[in-house]
GUSEVEX-624485 format. One line per 4 residues: number of its first residue (from 1); their letters; for each residue x, y, z of C-alpha. Coordinates in steps of 0.2 Angstrom, whole numbers, plus 2048, in hexadecimal, padded with zeros to 3 digits. Example, Ala and Ser with C-alpha at 12.3 -4.5 7.8 and 13.67 -1.06 7.14 Angstrom:
# GUSEVEX-624485
1 = as = 83E:7EA:827 | 844:7FB:824;
***
This chain:
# GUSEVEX-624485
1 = xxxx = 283:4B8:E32 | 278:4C6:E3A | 27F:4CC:E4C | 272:4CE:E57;
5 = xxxx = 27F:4DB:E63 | 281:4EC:E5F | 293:4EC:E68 | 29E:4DF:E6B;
9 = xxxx = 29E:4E2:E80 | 28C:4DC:E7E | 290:4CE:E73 | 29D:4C9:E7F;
13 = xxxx = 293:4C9:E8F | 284:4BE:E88 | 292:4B2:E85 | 296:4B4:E96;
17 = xxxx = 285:4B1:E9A | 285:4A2:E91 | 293:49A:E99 | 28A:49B:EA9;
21 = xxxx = 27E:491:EA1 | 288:485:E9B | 294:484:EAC | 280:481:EB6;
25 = xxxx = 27C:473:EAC | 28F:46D:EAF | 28F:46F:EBF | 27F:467:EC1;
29 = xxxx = 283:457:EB5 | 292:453:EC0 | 287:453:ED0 | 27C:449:EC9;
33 = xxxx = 288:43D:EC1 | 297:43E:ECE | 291:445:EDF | 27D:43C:EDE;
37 = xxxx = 282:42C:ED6 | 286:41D:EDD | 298:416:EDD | 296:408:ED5;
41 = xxxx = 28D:412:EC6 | 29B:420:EC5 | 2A7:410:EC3 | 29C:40A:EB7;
45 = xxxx = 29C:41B:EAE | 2AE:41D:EAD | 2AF:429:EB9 | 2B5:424:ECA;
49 = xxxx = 2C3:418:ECD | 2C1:40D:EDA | 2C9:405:EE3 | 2DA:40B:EE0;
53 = xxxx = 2EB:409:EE7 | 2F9:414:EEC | 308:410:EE3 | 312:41F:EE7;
57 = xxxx = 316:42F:EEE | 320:43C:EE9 | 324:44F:EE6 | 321:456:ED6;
61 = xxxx = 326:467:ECE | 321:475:ED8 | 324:46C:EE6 | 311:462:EE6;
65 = xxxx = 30C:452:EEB | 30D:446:EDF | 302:436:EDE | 300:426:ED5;
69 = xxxx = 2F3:41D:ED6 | 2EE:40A:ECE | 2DD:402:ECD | 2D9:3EF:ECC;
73 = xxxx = 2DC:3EA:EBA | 2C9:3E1:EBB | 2C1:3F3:EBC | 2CB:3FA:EAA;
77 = xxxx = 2BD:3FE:EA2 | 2BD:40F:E9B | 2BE:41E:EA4 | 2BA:432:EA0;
81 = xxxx = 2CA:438:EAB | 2D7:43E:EA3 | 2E9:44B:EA3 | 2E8:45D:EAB;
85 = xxxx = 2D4:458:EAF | 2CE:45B:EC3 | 2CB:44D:ECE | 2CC:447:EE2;
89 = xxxx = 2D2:43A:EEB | 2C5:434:EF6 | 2C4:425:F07 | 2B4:41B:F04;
93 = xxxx = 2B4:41D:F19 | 2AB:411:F21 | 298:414:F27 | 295:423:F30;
97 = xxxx = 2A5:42D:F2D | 2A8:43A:F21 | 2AE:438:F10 | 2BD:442:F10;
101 = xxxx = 2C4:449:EFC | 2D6:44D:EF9 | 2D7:458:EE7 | 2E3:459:EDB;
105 = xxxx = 2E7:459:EC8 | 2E9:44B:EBB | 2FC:44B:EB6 | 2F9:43A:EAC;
109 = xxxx = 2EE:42C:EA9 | 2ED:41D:E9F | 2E2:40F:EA0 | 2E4:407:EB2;
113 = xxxx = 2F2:416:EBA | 2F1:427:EBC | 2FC:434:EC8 | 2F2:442:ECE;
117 = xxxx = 2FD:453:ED5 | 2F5:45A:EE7 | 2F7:468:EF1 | 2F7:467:F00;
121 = xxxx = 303:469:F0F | 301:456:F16 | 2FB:44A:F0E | 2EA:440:F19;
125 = xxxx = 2ED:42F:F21 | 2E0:429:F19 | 2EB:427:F07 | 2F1:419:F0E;
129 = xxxx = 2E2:411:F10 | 2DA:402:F05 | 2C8:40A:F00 | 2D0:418:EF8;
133 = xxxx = 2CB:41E:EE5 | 2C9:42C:EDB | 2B9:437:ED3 | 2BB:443:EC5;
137 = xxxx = 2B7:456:ECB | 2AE:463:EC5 | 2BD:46F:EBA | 2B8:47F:EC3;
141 = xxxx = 2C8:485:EBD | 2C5:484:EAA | 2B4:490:EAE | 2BE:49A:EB9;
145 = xxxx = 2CC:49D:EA9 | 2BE:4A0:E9B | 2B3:4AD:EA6 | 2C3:4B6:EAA;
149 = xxxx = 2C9:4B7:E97 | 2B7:4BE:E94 | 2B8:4CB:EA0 | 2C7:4D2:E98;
153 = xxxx = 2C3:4CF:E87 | 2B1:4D8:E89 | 2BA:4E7:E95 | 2C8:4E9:E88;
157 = xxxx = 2CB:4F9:E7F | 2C6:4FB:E6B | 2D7:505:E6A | 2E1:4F4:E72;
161 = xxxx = 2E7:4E4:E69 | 2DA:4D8:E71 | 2CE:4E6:E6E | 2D3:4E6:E5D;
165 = xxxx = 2D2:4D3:E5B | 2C0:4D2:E64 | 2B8:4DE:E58 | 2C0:4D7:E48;
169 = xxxx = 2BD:4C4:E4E | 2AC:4C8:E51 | 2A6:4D2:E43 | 2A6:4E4:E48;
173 = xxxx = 2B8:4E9:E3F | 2BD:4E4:E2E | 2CE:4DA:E31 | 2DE:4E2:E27;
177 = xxxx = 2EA:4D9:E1C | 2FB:4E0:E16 | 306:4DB:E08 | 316:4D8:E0F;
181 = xxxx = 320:4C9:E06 | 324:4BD:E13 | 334:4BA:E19 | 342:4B3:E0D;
185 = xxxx = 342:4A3:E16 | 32F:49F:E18 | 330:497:E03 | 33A:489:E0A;
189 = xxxx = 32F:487:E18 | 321:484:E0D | 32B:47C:E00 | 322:46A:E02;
193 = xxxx = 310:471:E04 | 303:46F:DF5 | 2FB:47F:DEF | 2EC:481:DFB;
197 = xxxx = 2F7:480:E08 | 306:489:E03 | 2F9:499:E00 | 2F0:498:E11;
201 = xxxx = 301:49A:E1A | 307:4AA:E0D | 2F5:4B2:E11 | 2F4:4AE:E23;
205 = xxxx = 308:4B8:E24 | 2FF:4C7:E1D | 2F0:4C7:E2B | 2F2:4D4:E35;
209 = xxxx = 2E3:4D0:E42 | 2DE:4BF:E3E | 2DD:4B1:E32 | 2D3:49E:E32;
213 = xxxx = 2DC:490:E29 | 2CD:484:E23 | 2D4:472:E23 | 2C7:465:E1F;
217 = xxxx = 2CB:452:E24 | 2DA:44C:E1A | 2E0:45C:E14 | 2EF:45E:E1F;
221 = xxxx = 2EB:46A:E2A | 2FA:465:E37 | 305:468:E2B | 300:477:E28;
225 = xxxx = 2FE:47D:E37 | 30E:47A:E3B | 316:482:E2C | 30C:490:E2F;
229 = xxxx = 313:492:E41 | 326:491:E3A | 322:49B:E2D | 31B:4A9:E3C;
233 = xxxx = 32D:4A3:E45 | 336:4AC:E37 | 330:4BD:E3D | 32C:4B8:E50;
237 = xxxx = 337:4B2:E5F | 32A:4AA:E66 | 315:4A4:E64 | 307:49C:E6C;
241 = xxxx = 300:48D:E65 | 2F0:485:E70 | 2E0:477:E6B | 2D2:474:E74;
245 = xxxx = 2D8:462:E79 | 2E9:45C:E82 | 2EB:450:E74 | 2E8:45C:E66;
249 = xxxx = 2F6:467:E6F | 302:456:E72 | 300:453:E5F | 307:465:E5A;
253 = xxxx = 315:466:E68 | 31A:456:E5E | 319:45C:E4B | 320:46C:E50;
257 = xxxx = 32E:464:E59 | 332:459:E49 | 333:468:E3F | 340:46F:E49;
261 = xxxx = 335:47D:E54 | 33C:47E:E66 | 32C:47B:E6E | 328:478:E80;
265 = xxxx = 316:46F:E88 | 30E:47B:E94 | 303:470:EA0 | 2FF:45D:E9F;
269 = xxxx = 300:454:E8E | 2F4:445:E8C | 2FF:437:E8D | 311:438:E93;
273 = xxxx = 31A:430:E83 | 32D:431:E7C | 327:43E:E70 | 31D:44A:E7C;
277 = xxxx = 32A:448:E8B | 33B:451:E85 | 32E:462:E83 | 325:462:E95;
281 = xxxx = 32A:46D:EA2 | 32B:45E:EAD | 339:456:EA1 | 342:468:EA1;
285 = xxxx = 346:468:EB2 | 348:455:EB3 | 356:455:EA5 | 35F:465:EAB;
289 = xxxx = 371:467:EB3 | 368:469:EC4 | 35D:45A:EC4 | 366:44F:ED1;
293 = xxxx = 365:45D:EDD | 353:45F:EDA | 350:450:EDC | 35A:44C:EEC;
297 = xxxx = 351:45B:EF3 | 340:455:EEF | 343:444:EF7 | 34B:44E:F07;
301 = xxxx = 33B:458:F07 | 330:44A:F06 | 339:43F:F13 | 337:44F:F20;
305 = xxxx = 326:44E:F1D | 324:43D:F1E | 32C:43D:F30 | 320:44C:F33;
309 = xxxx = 311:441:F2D | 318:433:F3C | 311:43F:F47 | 2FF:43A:F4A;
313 = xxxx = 2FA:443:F57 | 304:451:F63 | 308:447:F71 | 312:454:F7A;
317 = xxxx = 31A:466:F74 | 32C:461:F6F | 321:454:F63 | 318:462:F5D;
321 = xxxx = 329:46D:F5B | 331:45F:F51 | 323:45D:F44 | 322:470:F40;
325 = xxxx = 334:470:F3F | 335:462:F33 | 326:46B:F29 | 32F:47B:F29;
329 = xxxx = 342:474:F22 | 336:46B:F15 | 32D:47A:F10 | 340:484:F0F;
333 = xxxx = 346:475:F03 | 335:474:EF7 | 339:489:EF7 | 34C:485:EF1;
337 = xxxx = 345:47B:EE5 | 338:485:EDF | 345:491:EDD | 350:485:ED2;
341 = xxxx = 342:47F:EC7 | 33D:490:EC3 | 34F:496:EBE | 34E:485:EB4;
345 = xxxx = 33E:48A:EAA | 342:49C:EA7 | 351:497:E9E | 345:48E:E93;
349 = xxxx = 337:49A:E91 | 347:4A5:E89 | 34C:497:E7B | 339:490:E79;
353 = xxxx = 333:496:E67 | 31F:48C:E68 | 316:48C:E76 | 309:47E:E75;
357 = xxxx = 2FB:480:E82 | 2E8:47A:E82 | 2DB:48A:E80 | 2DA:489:E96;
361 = xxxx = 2EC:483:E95 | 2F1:495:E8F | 2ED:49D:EA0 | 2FC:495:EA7;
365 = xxxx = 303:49D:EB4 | 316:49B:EAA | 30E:4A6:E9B | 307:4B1:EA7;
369 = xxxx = 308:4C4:E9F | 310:4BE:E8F | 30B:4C4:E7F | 30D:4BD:E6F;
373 = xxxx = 30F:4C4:E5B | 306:4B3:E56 | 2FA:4A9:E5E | 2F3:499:E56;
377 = xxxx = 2E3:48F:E5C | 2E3:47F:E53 | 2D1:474:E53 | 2CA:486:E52;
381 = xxxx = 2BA:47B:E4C | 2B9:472:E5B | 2BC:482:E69 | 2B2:487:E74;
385 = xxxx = 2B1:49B:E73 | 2B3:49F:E84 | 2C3:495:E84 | 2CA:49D:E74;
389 = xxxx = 2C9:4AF:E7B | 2D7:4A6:E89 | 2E5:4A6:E7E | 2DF:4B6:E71;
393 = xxxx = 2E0:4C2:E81 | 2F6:4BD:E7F | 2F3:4C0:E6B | 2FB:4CE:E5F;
397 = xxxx = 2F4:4C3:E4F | 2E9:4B3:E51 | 2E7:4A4:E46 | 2DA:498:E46;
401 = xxxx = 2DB:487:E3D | 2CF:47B:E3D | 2BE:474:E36 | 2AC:47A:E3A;
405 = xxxx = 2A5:46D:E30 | 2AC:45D:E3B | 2A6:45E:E4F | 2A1:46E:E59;
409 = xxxx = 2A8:470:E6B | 2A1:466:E79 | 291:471:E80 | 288:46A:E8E;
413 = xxxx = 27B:473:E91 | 26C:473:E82 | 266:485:E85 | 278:48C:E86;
417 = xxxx = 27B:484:E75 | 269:48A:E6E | 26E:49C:E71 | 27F:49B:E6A;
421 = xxxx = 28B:493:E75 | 291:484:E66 | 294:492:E5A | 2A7:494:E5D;
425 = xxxx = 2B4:4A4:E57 | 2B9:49D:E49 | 2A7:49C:E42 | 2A2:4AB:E48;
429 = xxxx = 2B5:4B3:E3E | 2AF:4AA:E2F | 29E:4AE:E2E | 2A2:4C2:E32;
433 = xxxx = 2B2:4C3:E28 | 2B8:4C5:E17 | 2BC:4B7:E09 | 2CE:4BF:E0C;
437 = xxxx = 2CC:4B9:E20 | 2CD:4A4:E1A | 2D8:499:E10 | 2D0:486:E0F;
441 = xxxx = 2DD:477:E0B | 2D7:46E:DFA | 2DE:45F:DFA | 2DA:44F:E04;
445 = xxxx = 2E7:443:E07 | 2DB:436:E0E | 2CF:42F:E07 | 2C7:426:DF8;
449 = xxxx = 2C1:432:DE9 | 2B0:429:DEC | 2AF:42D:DFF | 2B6:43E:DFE;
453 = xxxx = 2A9:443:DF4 | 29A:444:DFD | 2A1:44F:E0A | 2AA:459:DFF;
457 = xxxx = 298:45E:DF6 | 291:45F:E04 | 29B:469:E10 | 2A9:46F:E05;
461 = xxxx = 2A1:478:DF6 | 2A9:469:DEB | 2B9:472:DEF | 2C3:462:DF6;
465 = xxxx = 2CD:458:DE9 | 2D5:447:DEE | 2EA:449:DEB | 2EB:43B:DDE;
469 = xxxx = 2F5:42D:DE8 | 2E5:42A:DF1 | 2D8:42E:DE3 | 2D6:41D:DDF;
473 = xxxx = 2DD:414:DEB | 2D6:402:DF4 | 2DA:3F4:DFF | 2E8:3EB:DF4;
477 = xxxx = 2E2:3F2:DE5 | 2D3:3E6:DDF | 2C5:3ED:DD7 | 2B8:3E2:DDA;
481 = xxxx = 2A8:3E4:DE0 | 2AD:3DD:DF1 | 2BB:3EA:DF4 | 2AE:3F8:DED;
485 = xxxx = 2B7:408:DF8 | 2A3:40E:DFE | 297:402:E00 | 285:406:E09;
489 = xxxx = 27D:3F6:E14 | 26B:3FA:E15 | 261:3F3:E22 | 24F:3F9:E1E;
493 = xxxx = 243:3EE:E21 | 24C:3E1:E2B | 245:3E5:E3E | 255:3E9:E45;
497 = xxxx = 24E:3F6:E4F | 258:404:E59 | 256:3FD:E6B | 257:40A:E7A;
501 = xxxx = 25E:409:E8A | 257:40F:E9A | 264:410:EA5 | 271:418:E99;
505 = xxxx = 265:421:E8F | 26D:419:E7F | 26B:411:E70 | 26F:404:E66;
509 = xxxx = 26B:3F7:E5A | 271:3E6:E5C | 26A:3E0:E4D | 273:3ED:E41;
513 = xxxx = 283:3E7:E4D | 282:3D4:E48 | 27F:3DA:E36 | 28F:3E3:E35;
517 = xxxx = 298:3D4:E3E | 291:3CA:E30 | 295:3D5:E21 | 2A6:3D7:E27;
521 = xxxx = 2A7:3C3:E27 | 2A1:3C1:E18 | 2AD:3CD:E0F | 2BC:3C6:E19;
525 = xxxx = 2B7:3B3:E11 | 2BB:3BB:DFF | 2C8:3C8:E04 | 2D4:3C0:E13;
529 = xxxx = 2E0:3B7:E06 | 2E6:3CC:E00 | 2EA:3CF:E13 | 2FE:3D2:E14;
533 = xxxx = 2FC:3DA:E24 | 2EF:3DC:E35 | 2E2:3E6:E2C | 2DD:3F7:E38;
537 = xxxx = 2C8:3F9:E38 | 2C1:407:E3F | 2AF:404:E45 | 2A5:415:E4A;
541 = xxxx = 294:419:E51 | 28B:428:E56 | 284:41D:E65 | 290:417:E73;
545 = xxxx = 285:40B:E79 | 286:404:E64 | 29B:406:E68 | 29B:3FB:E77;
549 = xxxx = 291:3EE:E6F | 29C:3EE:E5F | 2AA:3EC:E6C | 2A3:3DC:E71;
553 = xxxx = 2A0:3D6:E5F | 2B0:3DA:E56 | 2B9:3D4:E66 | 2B4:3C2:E60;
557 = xxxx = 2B9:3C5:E4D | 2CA:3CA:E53 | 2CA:3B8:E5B | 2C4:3B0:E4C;
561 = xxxx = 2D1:3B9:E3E | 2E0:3B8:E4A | 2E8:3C8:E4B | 2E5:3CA:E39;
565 = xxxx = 2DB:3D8:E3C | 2D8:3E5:E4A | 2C7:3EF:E4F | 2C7:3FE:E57;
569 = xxxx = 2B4:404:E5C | 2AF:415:E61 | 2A5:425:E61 | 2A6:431:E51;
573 = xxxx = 2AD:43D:E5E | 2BA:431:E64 | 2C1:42E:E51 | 2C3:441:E50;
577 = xxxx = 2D4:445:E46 | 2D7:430:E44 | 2D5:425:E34 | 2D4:414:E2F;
581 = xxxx = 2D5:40B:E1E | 2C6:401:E1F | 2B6:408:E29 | 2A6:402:E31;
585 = xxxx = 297:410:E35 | 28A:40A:E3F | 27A:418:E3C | 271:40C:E4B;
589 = xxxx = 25F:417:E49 | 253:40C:E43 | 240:40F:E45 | 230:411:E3F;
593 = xxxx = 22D:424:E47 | 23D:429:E3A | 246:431:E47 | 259:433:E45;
597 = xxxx = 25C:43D:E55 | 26F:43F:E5A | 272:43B:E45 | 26A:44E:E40;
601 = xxxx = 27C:455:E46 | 282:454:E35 | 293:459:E3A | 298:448:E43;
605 = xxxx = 292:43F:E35 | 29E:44B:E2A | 2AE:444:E36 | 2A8:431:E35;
609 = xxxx = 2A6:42F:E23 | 2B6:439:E21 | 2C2:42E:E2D | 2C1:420:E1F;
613 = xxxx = 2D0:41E:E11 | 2CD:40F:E07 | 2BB:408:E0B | 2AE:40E:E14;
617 = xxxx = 29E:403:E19 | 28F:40E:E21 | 282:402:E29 | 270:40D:E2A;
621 = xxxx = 25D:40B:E2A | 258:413:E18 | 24A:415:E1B | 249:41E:E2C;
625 = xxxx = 257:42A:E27 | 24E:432:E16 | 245:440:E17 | 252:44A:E20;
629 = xxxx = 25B:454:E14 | 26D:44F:E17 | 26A:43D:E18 | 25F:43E:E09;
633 = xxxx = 26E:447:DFF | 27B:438:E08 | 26E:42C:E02 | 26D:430:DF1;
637 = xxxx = 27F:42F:DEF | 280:41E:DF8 | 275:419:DEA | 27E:421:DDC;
641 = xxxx = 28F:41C:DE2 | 290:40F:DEE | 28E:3FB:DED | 27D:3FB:DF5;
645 = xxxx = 27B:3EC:DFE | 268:3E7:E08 | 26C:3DE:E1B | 261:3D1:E12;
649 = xxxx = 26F:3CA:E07 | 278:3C6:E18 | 26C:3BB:E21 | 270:3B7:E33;
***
């Protein structure tokens, strides 16, 4: 790639000009979707809850009000809140007063409860109120993280280790690699890997600066990933490991902590489960010789402060005196505690070997100053760059692991991402660096020889080869035409049109929905008697407004096959990292304009067609999608090796 920047300082401070941009347009979506929308729409949207209910109160670690909140089953429908995100407690007051906000943090949040950490001194009366609820807020924070990271990553000296780092991850330094033999115990760490994998964790020991490990879907990365970080354990005390996502950083604390790796969760995991508990800062303290005395101290703290709360309004002085004593001794005890959970965690920080953060997550005021031999960014592909410079500033040597092939990071601003702001560090490593900078995994554990195949022409210069228990496998092992592994439904020349919808701006096509309600039907009438178990189907969409309708239609299939079989129906973002034997793609663009739109990024196509093992069924208009390039290429080999099937065969 030609760089445009004579010096990596100017390189770095048009990316910081681009995340202005990009925190502008934030900033300005949220006011217009939070701040100038109705409630009932931000309901709607997923991103209000109301009304809620206050189920309880408590203090939390570090001496913060804790919250949890319920909303009326009847409003479940899906939300956009979720763990470590910003949001505010709000009184729908009544006409005329003002609409007072109490902010906080997300700890947790499922589907209908959430508990949300504030900070504040005494809590309002109006918590305790009925029109309560709860909008998502604007993360300044996050912006506030990545602009710092830049500022020191762009001011940093060539002749220092994020100096270093900067010029070599960017192009402007050539990276170094020694020959050192690994250490004598790294073979059995790598013992059970295949060859492609085996390698990139002997190359990556011998990067000095920096080194990317190219896993493509099915190949394992995880596993590598953590193999690579034991095998860094047998030289270092201690690492970093970050994602861009809480759920990405839950799923490494959890393989990590399998393999035996002492790991501890900095900052809040996505969903408080048995596996992520025991290795939360939370569960350290809760699970430590001193806990009962924590915890008496916290509900003596809280009951001074709730007889502090009983005073309304100062009646007379010794009232006054009263309150701001009982506020005083609470403030003395939360300090005691403080104190207690601090000696608690710096006992851990000591035995911790893995860190496990998110990229914003690494800023952490308990890895404040702290310095690390290895740092590993895992979802590379997926990292905003600003973000990544987070945990590099705390990095002697940095890995990155991941795949720029499946989805970019999240840009919401269309210029920011015009002039650069999608293109992420480990693209910008891969594209500046040398062949000796990368290791790609080879072998795919997933998927069907026949649906691997496309994307491994196509993205991985043929490179991928299926590991031979799932060449040639299929559901129950028939080889009939009905069980074909890749099938294409065509529905040129049918009129099921893309339809558009105003008031969501979305698309979808409801007769390319009944279609694959009907081919799934009709497959089930020759195929239900191999069932020996609830069959799993994924059905995926580009097109939310497709996903929510699919919703609807599998939800009555499920009805008629008895829990014989269960749907799951999302976004290609949403199936990110998941996998299902038998799936369902609905292209939904349909018209006589051939436009494809949100189908020309290629790269979410890549991670639909390659969440399937065992059958894959992609449902599209042939006829609007040729003429672009990829889909012409895709085409073709629907043709050459898929059952190709015309909609007209299944009439309605």
């Amino acid at each position: 790639m030609q760089k445009k920047f004579t010096t990596p300082a100017e390189e770095i401070a048009f990316l910081e000009k681009l995340l202005g941009i990009e925190q502008a347009e934030d900033l300005a979506q949220y006011q217009q979707q939070v701040l100038e929308t109705p409630l009932k729409e931000r309901q709607r949207k997923g991103s209000t809850w109301y009304p809620v209910r206050l189920a309880d109160t408590r203090i939390g670690t570090g001496g913060k009000y804790v919250l949890q909140l319920v909303r009326n089953s009847e409003f479940n429908q899906p939300h956009q809140f979720q763990s470590g995100a910003s949001a505010a407690l709000f009184w729908n007051a009544p006409a005329g007063q003002k609409t007072p906000q109490l902010p906080g943090t997300i700890i947790s949040v499922d589907q209908d409860r959430m508990e949300i950490q504030v900070n504040t001194e005494e809590l309002p009366d109006w918590v305790d109120e009925r029109l309560i609820g709860i909008d998502l807020l604007f993360d300044e924070n996050s912006y506030r993280e990545m602009k710092f990271a830049l500022g020191k990553i762009r001011q940093a000296d060539d002749k220092t280790r994020p100096g270093r780092l900067r010029n070599v991850l960017l192009g402007y330094e050539e990276a170094i690699f020694s020959s050192k033999k690994p250490a004598p115990e790294t073979e059995e760490i790598i013992r059970n890997l295949n060859e492609s994998q085996r390698q990139a964790v002997l190359k990556m020991l011998q990067a000095e600066d920096a080194f990317v490990i190219h896993g493509p879907p099915g190949t394992g990365k995880t596993t590598t990933m953590v193999s690579a970080v034991r095998a860094a354990l047998t030289t270092a005390t201690q690492v970093l490991v970050c994602a861009p996502s809480n759920a990405a950083a839950d799923l490494l604390t959890e393989r990590l902590a399998a393999s035996g790796v002492k790991v501890l969760r900095i900052g809040n995991p996505a969903r408080i489960s048995e596996e992520i508990l025991p290795y939360t800062m939370d569960h350290l303290i809760g699970s430590h010789g001193d806990a009962k005395e924590i915890k008496r101290l916290r509900k003596l703290a809280y009951e001074l402060k709730r007889m502090a709360w009983s005073y309304k309004k100062y009646y007379d002085r010794s009232e006054r005196e009263q309150k701001q004593a009982m506020l005083k001794e609470a403030r003395s005890i939360l300090q005691q505690i403080a104190n207690m959970e601090q000696y608690v965690l710096d006992q851990a920080r000591g035995k911790t070997q893995a860190f496990v953060a998110t990229l914003v997550g690494a800023s952490h005021h308990f890895l404040k100053d702290k310095k690390f031999e290895w740092v590993f960014i895992d979802e590379a592909g997926q990292a905003l760059e600003p973000a990544s410079w987070i945990p590099v500033l705390k990095a002697n040597r940095l890995v990155l692991a991941g795949d720029h092939c499946q989805l970019p990071p999240t840009v919401k601003s269309k210029e920011a991402a015009k002039q650069g702001l999608e293109q992420t560090l480990m693209e910008k490593f891969l594209a500046r660096s040398s062949e000796e900078s990368r290791a790609m995994l080879e072998v795919q554990y997933r998927s069907h020889r026949d649906i691997m195949d496309f994307s491994s022409a196509y993205f991985y210069q043929n490179k991928l080869q299926p590991w031979e228990g799932v060449a040639s496998h299929r559901l129950w092992n028939e080889t009939t035409e009905a069980n074909s592994p890749l099938v294409f439904l065509d529905t040129a020349g049918t009129g099921y049109e893309e339809r558009f919808h105003p008031e969501t701006a979305g698309l979808s096509n409801p007769g390319e929905a009944a279609l694959l309600i009907r081919h799934f039907s009709a497959w089930m009438e020759i195929n239900e008697g191999f069932l020996k178990q609830q069959l799993q189907i994924a059905v995926i969409s580009p097109y939310r407004e497709q996903v929510e309708l699919l919703k609807k239609e599998t939800a009555v299939l499920e009805k008629q096959f008895g829990n014989k079989v269960k749907f799951r129906c999302g976004t290609v973002d949403g199936f990110q990292g998941q996998e299902a034997d038998l799936v369902y793609i609905s292209l939904v663009r349909s018209n006589d304009r051939r436009e494809i739109g949100f189908l020309r990024d290629i790269r979410r196509m890549n991670v639909a067609i390659t969440r399937a093992r065992k059958r894959l069924v992609v449902i599209g208009d042939s006829a609007t999608l040729a003429g672009f390039g990829f889909y012409d290429e895709l085409l073709d080999y629907l043709q050459k090796k898929a059952q190709y099937q015309s909609a007209w065969e299944f009439p309605e």
